[in-house]
PLY file of the C-alpha trace (Angstrom):
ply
format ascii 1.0
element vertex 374
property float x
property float y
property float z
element edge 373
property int vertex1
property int vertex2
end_header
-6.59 -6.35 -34.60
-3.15 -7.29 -35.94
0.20 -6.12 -34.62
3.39 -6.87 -32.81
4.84 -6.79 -30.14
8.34 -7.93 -27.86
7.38 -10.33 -25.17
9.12 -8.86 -22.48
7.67 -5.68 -23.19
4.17 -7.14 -23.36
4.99 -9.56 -20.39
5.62 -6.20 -18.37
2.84 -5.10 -19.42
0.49 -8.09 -18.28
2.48 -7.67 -15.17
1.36 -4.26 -14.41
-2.40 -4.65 -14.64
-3.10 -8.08 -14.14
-3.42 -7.91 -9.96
-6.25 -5.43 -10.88
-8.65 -7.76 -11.69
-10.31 -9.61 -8.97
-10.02 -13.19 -7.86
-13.57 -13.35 -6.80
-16.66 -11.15 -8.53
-20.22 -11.63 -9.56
-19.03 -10.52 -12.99
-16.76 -12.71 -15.12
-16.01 -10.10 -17.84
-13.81 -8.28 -14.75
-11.26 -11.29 -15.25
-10.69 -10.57 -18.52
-7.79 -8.01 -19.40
-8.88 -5.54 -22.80
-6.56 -5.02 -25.53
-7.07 -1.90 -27.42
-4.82 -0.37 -29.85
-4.32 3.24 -28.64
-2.06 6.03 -30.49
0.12 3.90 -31.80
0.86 1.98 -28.81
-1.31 -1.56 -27.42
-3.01 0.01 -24.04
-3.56 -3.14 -21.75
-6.04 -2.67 -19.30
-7.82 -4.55 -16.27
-10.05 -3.66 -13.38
-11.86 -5.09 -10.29
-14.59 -2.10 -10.87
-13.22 -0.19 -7.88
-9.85 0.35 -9.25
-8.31 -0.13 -12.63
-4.74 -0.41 -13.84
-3.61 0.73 -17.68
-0.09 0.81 -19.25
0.98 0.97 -22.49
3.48 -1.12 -24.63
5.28 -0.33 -28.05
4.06 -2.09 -30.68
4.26 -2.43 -34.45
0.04 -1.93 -35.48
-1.10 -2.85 -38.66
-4.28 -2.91 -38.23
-6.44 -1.36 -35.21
-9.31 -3.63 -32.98
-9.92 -4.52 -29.45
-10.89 -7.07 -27.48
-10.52 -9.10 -24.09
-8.91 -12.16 -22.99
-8.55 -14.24 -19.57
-5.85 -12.26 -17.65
-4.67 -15.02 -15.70
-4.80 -17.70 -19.26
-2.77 -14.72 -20.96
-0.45 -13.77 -18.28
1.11 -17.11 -17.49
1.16 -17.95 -21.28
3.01 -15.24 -22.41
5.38 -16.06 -19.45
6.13 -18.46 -20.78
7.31 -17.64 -24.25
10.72 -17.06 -25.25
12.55 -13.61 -25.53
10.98 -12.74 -28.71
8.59 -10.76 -31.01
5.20 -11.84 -30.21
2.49 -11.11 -33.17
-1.12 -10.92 -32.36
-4.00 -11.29 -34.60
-7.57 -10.87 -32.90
-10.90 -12.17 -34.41
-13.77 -10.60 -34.06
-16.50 -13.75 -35.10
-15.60 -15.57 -33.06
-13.67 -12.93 -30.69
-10.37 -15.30 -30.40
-6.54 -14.05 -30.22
-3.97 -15.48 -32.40
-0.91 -15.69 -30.75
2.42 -16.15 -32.41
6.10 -15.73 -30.99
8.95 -18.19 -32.24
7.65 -21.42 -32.61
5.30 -20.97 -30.16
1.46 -20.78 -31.59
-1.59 -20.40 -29.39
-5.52 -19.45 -29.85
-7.09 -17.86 -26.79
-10.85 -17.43 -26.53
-12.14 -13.93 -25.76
-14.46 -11.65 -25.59
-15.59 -8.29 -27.32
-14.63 -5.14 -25.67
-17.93 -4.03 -25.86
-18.63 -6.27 -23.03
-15.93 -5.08 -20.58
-16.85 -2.28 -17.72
-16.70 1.19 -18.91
-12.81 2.25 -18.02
-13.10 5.16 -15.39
-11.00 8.26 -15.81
-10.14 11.54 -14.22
-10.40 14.45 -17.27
-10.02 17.30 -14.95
-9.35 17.98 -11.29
-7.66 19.43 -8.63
-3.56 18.05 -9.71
-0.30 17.09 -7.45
2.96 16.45 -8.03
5.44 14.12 -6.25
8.33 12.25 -5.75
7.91 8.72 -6.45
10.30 7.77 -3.82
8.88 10.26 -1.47
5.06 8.65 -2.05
6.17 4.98 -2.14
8.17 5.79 1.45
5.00 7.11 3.48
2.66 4.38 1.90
4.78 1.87 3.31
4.46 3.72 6.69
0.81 3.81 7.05
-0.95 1.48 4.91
-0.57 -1.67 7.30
-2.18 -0.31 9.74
-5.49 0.29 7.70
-8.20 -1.94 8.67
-9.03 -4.97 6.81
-12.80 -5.86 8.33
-15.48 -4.01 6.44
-17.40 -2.87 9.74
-16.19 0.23 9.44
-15.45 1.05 6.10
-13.77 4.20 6.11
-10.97 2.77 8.08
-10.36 0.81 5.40
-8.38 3.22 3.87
-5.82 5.88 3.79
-6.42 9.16 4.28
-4.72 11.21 1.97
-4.09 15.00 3.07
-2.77 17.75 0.74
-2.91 21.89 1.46
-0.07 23.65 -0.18
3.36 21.60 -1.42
2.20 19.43 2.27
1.20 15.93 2.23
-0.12 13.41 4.94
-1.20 10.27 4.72
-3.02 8.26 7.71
-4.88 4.89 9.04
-6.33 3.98 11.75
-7.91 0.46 12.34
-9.60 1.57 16.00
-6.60 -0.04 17.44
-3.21 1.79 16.21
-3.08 5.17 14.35
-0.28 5.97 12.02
0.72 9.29 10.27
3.18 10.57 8.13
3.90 13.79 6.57
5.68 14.31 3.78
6.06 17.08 0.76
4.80 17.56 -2.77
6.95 18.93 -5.24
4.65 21.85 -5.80
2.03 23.17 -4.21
-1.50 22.32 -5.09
-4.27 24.83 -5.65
-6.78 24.10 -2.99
-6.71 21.48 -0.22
-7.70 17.62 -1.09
-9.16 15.69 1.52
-9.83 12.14 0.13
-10.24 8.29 1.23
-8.65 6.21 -1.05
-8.80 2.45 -0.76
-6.05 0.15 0.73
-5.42 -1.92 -1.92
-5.52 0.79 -4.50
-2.14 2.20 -2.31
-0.51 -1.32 -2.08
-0.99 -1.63 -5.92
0.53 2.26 -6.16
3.50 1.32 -3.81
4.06 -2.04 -5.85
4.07 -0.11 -9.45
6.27 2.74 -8.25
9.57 0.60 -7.71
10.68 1.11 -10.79
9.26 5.08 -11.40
12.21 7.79 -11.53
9.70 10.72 -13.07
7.60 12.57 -10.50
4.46 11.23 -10.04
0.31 13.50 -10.83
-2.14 12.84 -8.26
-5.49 14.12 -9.73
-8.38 14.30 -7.39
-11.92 14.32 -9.25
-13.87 17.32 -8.85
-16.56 15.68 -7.19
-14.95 13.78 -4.80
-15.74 10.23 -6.31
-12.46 9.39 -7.94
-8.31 9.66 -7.98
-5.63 8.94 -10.66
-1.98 8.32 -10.04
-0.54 9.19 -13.57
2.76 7.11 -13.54
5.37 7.08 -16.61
3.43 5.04 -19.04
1.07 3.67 -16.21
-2.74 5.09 -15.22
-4.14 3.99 -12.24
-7.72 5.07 -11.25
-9.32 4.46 -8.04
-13.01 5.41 -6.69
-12.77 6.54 -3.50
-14.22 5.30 0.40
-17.06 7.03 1.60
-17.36 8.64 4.77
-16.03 10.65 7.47
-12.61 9.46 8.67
-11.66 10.22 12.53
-10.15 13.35 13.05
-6.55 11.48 14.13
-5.45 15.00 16.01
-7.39 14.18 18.49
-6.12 10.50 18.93
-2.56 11.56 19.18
-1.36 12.38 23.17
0.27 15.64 23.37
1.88 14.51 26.61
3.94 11.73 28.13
5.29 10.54 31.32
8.07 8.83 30.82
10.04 8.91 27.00
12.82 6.31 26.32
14.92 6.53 22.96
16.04 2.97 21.80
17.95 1.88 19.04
15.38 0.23 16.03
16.95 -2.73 15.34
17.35 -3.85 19.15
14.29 -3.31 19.73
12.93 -5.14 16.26
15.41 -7.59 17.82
14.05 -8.46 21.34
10.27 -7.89 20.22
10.55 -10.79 17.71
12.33 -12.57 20.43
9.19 -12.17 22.77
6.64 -12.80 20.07
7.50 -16.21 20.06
6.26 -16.53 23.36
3.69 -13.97 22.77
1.65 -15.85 20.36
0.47 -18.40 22.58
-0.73 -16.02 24.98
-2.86 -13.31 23.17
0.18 -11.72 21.59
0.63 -9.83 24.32
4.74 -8.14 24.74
5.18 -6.39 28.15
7.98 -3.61 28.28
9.40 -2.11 31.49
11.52 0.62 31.40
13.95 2.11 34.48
15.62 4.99 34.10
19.28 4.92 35.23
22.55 6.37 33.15
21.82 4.29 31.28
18.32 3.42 31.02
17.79 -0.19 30.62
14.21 -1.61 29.06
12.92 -4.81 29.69
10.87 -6.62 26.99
9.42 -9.56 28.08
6.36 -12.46 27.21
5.14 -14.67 29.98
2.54 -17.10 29.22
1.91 -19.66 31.98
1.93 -22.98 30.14
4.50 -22.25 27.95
7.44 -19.83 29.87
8.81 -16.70 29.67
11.58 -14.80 27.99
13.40 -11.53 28.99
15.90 -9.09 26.81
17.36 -5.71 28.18
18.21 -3.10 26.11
19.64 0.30 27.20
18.16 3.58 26.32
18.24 7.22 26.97
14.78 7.12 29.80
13.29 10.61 29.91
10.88 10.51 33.10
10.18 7.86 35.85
9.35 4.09 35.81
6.70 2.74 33.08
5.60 -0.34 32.75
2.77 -0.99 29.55
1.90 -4.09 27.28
1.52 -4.08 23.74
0.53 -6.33 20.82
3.35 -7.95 19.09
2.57 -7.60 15.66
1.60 -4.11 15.93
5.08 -3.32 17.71
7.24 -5.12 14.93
5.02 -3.82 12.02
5.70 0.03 12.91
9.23 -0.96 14.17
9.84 -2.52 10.52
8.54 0.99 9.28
10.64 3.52 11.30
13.74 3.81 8.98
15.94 6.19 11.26
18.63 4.80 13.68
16.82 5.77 17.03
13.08 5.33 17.74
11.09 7.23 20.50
8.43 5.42 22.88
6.29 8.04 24.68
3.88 6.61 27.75
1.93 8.06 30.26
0.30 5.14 32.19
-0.25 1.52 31.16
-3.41 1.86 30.24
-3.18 4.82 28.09
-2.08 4.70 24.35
1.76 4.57 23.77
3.38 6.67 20.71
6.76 5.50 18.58
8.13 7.99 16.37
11.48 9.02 15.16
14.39 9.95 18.03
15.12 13.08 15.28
12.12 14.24 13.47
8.85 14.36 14.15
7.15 13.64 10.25
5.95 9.90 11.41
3.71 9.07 14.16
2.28 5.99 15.24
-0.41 5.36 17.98
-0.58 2.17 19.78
-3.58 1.16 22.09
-2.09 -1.07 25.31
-3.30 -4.53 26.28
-4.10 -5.05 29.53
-2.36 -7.13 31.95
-1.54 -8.23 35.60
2.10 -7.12 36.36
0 1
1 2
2 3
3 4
4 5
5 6
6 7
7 8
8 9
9 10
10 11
11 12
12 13
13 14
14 15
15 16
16 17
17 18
18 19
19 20
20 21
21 22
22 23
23 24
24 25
25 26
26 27
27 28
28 29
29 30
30 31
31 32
32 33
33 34
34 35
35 36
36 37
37 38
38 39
39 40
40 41
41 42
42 43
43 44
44 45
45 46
46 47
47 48
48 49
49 50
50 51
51 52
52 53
53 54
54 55
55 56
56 57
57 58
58 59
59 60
60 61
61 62
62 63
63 64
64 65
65 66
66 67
67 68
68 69
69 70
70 71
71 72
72 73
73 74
74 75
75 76
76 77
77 78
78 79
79 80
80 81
81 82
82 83
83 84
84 85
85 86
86 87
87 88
88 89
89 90
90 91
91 92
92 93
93 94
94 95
95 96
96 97
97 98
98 99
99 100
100 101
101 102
102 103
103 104
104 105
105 106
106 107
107 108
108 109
109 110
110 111
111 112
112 113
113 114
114 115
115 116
116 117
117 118
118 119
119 120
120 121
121 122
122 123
123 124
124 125
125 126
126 127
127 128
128 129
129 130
130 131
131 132
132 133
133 134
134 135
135 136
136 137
137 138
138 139
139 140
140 141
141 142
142 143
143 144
144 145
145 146
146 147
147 148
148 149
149 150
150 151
151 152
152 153
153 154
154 155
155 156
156 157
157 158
158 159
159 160
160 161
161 162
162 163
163 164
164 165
165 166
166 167
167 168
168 169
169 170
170 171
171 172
172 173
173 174
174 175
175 176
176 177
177 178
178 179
179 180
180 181
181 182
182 183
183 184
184 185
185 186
186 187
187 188
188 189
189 190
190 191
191 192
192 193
193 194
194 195
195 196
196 197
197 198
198 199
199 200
200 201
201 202
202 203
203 204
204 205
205 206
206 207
207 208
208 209
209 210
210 211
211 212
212 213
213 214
214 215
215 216
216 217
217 218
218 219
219 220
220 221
221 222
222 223
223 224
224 225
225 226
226 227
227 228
228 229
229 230
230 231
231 232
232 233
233 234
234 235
235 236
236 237
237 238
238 239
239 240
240 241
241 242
242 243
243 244
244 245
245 246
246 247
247 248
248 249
249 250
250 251
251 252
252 253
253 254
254 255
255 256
256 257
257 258
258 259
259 260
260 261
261 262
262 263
263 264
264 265
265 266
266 267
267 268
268 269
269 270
270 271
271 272
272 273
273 274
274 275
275 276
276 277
277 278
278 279
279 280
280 281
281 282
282 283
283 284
284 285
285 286
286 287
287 288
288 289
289 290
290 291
291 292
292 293
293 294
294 295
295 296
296 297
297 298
298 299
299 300
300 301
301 302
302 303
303 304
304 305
305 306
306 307
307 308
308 309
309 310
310 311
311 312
312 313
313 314
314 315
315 316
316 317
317 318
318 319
319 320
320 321
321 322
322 323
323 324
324 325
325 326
326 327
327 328
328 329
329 330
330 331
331 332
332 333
333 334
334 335
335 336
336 337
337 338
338 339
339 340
340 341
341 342
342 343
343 344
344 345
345 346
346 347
347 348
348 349
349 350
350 351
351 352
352 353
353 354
354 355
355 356
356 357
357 358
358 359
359 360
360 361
361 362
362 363
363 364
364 365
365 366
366 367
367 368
368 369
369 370
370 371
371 372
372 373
């Protein structure tokens, strides 16, 4: 292998894939990022074995090879170098990398490519299309609120739905639900119904910040795999096993009392209350009174430490309500809702409570109550 490349461009590039590979495995090679010369272009690659991340760089190649280095030895040392053209020359006996960019020299120790996992790919399947800003904005809706114990390990996901030009996405973690539905720029040809890990989304949300072009989602045919096809970026995922609950059936269709509040109030006094909250379970208590205008109380008591109280009008549908919720659940889906106005739907306080948009009805999030002596 021989060729060049600029640093910044190849710095990117190390960017892109490097959080692929795993900070803990039973197999060493999976730290390594490959380097294979590829149409013309240096393809970097890494993987933790359940998802892997390519890109490709420009590159001047003189002569074709591939092999793997430390991603983590590579990343932070090409960092490091100046603005500049970076030339690589890779050995094969012993596999090293010759590194060369200014006056900047380096030899990293590798290993063959042979060695590194087969990289997984998705030839043909069932293909969608959309907006990167679209995608990015319901992943950042729903993916906190997938579980992160492996008891169950379906919930450990997101649920992604597509039939027609519609798209949902979902998680549930046994104690909050949240959904949002979105569109696809065109419609797909039959339905997709697929688990895809977590971390897999966080990585897709992180790499689409910069994406302007529309974004392929290509399900495998046999259910084991997904690709996001990004401009100049692959990532391939296999997907979690198992039936996910059928969230329908979690969402209540009817509420006693619905109060409209503004979001950044409320993000405002629930933040306030946490601080009492966390040393007493993280428990936040809201009461809300209807009037013209409405007022709601939200409020943390813990007996050794105190207890606050903020008011905040609102526009009360129904009668009096009184329910307690966990704090971080309430500020993560408050921090989510990007509309003016959020909704709070509740029928009694032990029954789940529901926050969605005052004005559409495309995001929905389920929140089980704590319960408490009021």
């Amino acid at each position: 292998m021989k060729l060049s490349c600029t640093q910044e461009n190849f710095n990117r590039g190390l960017n892109i894939v490097s959080r692929a590979s795993p900070n803990r495995t039973s197999l060493p090679i999976t730290h390594n990022v490959l380097l294979a010369c590829d149409g013309g272009q240096l393809k970097l690659t890494a993987t933790n074995l359940e998802l892997a991340v390519s890109t490709w760089i420009g590159a001047q190649i003189d002569e074709e090879g591939d092999l793997t280095i430390p991603s983590r030895l590579l990343s932070d040392f090409i960092g490091s170098l100046p603005n500049d053209v970076v030339h690589l020359v890779g050995t094969e006996k012993p596999t090293t990398l010759l590194i060369d960019c200014g006056r900047f020299q380096a030899r990293l120790i590798g290993t063959p490519a042979s060695e590194f996992p087969p990289v997984p790919t998705v030839e043909e399947g069932i293909v969608a299309k959309v907006d990167p800003k679209i995608l990015r904005s319901a992943i950042s809706k729903v993916v906190f609120a997938a579980a992160t114990e492996d008891s169950r390990p379906v919930l450990t996901g997101v649920k992604i739905e597509m039939m027609d030009d519609n798209l949902t996405l979902a998680t549930a973690d046994g104690f909050r639900l949240a959904v949002h539905h979105c569109k696809l720029t065109s419609p797909v040809a039959s339905p997709v119904d697929v688990v895809v890990p977590s971390r897999t989304m966080n990585e897709i949300a992180r790499l689409l910040s910069d994406q302007d072009d529309e974004i392929e989602i290509i399900a495998s045919p046999d259910r084991g795999k997904i690709m996001f096809r990004l401009k100049g970026v692959e990532v391939v995922s296999q997907l979690v096993q198992g039936a996910f609950p059928n969230y329908g059936q979690l969402i209540p269709q009817n509420y006693a009392t619905r109060v409209e509040i503004s979001v950044q109030e409320f993000i405002r006094a629930v933040r306030s209350a946490a601080i009492f909250a966390r040393d007493g379970s993280g428990i936040v208590r809201i009461h809300v009174q209807p009037g013209d205008p409405g007022v709601v109380q939200v409020m943390a008591r813990v007996e050794e430490v105190g207890e606050n109280t903020a008011e905040l009008n609102g526009i009360v549908d129904g009668g009096e309500a009184k329910v307690a919720f966990n704090a971080k659940y309430l500020q993560d889906v408050l921090n989510a809702i990007d509309t003016q106005f959020v909704a709070l739907e509740v029928t009694t306080p032990s029954s789940p409570g529901v926050l969605k948009s005052s004005t559409h009805d495309n995001y929905i999030h389920v929140v089980m109550p704590m319960f408490v002596q009021w």
